[in-house]
C-alpha positions in Angstrom: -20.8 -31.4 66.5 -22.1 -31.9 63.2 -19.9 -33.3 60.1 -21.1 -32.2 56.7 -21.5 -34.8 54.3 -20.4 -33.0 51.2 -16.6 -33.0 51.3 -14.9 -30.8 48.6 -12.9 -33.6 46.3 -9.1 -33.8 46.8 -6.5 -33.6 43.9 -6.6 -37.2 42.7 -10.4 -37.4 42.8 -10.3 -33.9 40.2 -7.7 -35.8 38.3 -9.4 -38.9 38.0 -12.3 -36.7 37.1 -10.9 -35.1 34.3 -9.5 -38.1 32.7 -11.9 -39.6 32.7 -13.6 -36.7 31.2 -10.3 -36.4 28.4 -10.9 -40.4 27.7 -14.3 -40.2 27.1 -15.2 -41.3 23.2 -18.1 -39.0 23.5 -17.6 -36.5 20.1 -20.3 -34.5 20.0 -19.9 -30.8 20.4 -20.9 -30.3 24.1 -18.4 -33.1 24.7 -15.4 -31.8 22.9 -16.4 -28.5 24.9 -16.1 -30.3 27.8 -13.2 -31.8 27.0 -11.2 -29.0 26.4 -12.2 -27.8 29.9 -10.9 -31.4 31.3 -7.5 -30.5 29.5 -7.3 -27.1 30.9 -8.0 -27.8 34.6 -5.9 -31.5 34.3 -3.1 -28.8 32.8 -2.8 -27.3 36.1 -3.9 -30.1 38.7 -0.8 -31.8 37.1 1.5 -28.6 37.8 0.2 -28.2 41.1 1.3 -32.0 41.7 4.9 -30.8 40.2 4.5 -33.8 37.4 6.1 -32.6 34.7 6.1 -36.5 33.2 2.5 -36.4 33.0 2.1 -33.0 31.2 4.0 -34.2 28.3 2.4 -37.4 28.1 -0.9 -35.5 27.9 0.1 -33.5 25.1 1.2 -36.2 23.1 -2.3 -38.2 23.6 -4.0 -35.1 22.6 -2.8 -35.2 19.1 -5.5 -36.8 17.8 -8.1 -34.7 19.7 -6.7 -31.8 18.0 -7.5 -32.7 14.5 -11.2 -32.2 16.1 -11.2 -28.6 17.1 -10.0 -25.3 15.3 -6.8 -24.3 14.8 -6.7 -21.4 16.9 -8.1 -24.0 20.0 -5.4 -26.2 19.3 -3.1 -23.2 19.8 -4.2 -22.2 22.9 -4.7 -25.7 24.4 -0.8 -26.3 23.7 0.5 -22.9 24.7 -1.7 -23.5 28.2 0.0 -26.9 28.4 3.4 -25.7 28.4 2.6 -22.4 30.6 1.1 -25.7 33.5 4.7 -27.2 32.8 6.4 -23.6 33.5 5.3 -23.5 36.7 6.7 -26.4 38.0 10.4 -25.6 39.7 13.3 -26.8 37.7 11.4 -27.7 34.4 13.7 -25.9 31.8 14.7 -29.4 30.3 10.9 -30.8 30.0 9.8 -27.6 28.7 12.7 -27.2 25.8 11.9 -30.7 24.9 8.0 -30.5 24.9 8.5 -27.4 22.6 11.2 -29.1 20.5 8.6 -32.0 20.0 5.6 -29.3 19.5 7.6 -28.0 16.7 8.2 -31.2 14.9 4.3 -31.9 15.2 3.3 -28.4 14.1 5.6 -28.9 11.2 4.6 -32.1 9.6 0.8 -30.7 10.7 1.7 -27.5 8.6 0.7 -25.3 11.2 2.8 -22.9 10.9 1.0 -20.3 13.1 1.4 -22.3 16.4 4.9 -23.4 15.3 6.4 -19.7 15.4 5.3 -19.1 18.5 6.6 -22.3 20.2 9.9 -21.3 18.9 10.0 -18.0 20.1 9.2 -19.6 23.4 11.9 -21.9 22.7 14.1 -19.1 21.9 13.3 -17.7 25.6 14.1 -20.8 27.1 17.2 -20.6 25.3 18.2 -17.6 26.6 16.7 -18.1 30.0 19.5 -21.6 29.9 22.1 -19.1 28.2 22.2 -21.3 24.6 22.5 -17.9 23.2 24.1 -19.2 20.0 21.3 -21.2 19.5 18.7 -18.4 20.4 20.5 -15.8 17.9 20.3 -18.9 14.9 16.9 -19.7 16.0 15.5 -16.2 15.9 17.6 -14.8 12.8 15.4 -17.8 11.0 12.1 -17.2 12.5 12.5 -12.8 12.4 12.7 -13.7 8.0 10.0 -15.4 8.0 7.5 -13.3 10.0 9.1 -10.3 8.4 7.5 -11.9 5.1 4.3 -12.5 6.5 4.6 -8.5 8.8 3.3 -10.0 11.1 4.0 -7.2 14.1 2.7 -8.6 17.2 4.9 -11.6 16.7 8.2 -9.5 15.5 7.8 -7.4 19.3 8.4 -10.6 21.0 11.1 -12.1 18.4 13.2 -8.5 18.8 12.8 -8.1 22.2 14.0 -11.9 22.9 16.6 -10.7 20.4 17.6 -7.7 22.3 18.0 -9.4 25.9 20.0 -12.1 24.4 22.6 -9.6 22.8 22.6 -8.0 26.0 23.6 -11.4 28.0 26.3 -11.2 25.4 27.3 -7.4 26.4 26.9 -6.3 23.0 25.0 -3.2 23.6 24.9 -1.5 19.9 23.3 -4.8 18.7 21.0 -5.4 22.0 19.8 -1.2 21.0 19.1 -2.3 17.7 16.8 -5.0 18.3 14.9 -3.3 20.8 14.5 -0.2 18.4 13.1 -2.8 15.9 10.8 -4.1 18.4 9.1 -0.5 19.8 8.9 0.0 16.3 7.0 -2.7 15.8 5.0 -2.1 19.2 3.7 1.4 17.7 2.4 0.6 15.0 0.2 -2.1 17.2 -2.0 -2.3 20.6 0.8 -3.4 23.1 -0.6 -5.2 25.8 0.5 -3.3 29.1 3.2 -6.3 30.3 5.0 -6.7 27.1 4.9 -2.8 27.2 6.9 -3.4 30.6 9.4 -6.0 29.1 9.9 -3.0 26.2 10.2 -0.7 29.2 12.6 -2.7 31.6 15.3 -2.8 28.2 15.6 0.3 27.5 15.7 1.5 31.0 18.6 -1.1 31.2 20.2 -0.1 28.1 20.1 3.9 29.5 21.6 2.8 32.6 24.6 1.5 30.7 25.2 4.5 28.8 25.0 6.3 32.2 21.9 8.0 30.9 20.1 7.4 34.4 17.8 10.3 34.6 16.3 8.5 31.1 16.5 4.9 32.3 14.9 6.1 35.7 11.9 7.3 33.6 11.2 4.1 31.8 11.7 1.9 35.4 9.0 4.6 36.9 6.7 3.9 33.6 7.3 -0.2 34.4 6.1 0.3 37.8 3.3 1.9 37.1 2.1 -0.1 34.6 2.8 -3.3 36.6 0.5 -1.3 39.4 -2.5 -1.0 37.4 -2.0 -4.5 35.6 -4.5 -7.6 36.8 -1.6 -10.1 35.8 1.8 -9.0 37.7 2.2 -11.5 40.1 1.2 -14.2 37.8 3.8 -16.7 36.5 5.5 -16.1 33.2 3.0 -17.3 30.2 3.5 -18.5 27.0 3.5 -15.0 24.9 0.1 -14.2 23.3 0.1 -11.2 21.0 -2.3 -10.0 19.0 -4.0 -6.9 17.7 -6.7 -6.6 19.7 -6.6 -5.6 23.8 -6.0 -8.8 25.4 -4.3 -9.8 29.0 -1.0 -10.6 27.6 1.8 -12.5 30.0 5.6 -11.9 29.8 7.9 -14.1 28.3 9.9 -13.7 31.3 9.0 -13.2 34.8 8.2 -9.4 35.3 7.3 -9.1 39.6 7.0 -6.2 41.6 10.8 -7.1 43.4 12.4 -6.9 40.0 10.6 -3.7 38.9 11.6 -2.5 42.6 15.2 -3.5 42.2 15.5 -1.5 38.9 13.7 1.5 39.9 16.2 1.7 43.2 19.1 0.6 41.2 18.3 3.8 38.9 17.7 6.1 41.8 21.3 4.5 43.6 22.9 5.6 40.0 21.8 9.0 39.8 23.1 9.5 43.2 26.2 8.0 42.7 27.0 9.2 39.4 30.1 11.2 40.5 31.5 8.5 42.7 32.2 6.5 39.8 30.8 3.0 41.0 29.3 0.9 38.6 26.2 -0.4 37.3 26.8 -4.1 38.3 27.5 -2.9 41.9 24.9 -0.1 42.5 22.0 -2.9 41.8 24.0 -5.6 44.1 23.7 -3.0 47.0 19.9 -2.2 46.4 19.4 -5.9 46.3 21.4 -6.7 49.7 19.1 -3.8 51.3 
């Protein structure tokens, strides 16, 4: 039996490949294109070895790289960076901190573009770690100043952070308000098909607490069809790229068929069991259990 010679490379051999690619002093502009590949693929050879330690490490050492490329490559190269770091389990500390220290950089960089997205990342996180004091301050400073600039794509994902964290609070009137400021927002823009979902998931949520469930059973059938037909619903949760143009957008949070599921039988369980009298909080344990 014959052995073939060519062996594919294992991890460490495409890690040691690419930084030695990322190291190289090489600056002209087929190396800095190369380079940015390098970071990219060392972004998720990194995640796939779960070290977190190193992810940060490389965004730091890539400070002075960036003062090389555009602006709008420096924002994608840090947003993919943290996205790597996202999907390693039980990274909420490394990823607050590696956008706490983003936004310090972006902010003595003047750059103030990449800076409010990281925070309404950060404002996610915050939520997702239930700082929702902090999430509320953060966002009630960030929703002024993109008001100022009306800049839409990035006020949908500020109001509907803003929403879900007034709903982890239980104050619906507040959590209604927000998200009718965000599908305001949403209209008057192209809304990429998964952050049309998020939109979707709330107020089917929101209906369902105001026992509206024929309504909130609309808006979970709308989610799942839009999750059917989208290329990206069993990807991981993404750091949130809006813009006016038709792009493959991520969530902020993580949007999978289960969840979706678990609403739209949750809704049906409701309607069913409207005149029993059994509540919200129980109806979707039971779909869950089954």
């Amino acid at each position: 039996m014959e052995v073939s010679s060519s062996e594919a490379p294992t991890l460490d051999e495409q890690v040691a490949t690419a930084e030695a690619v990322i190291a190289s002093e090489d600056s002209s502009e087929e190396a800095i294109k190369g380079k940015e590949q390098a970071i990219m693929k060392l972004g998720e050879l990194y995640a796939l070895q779960c070290s977190g330690e190193k992810l940060a490490r490389l965004m730091k050492s890539l400070r002075p790289f960036f003062a090389l490329i555009p602006k709008a490559k420096t924002a994608k190269v840090v947003r993919t960076l943290i996205d790597s770091v996202a999907k390693i389990p039980n990274s909420m500390t490394l990823q607050m901190s590696m956008c706490r220290e983003s936004i310090e950089w972006c902010v003595a960089e003047k750059r103030s573009f990449l800076r409010q997205r990281i925070q309404t990342r950060l404002a996610a996180l915050l939520l997702e770690s239930k700082q929702y004091t902090e999430a509320l301050s953060l966002l009630a400073a960030l929703q002024g100043e993109v008001k100022k600039l009306d800049d839409k794509p990035q006020l949908v994902e500020i109001n509907l952070v803003e929403s879900q964290t007034h709903y982890a609070l239980r104050n619906v009137p507040k959590s209604k308000a927000a998200l009718t400021a965000a599908r305001t927002a949403a209209n008057a823009i192209y809304c990429p098909p998964l952050l049309q979902a998020q939109i979707d998931v709330m107020a089917g949520t929101l209906n369902a607490e105001e026992k509206d469930f024929k309504t909130a059973f609309s808006y979970f059938y709308e989610v799942c069809v839009l999750l059917s037909h989208s290329p990206t619903s069993h990807s991981r949760p993404h750091f949130p790229r809006v813009t006016s143009r038709p792009t493959r957008h991520t969530p902020l949070f993580p949007i999978h068929h289960r969840h979706v599921l678990l609403f739209f039988r949750a809704s049906r369980t409701l309607t069913r069991c409207r005149a029993g009298g059994r509540s919200i909080a129980s109806s979707i344990c039971s779909c869950a259990r089954s």
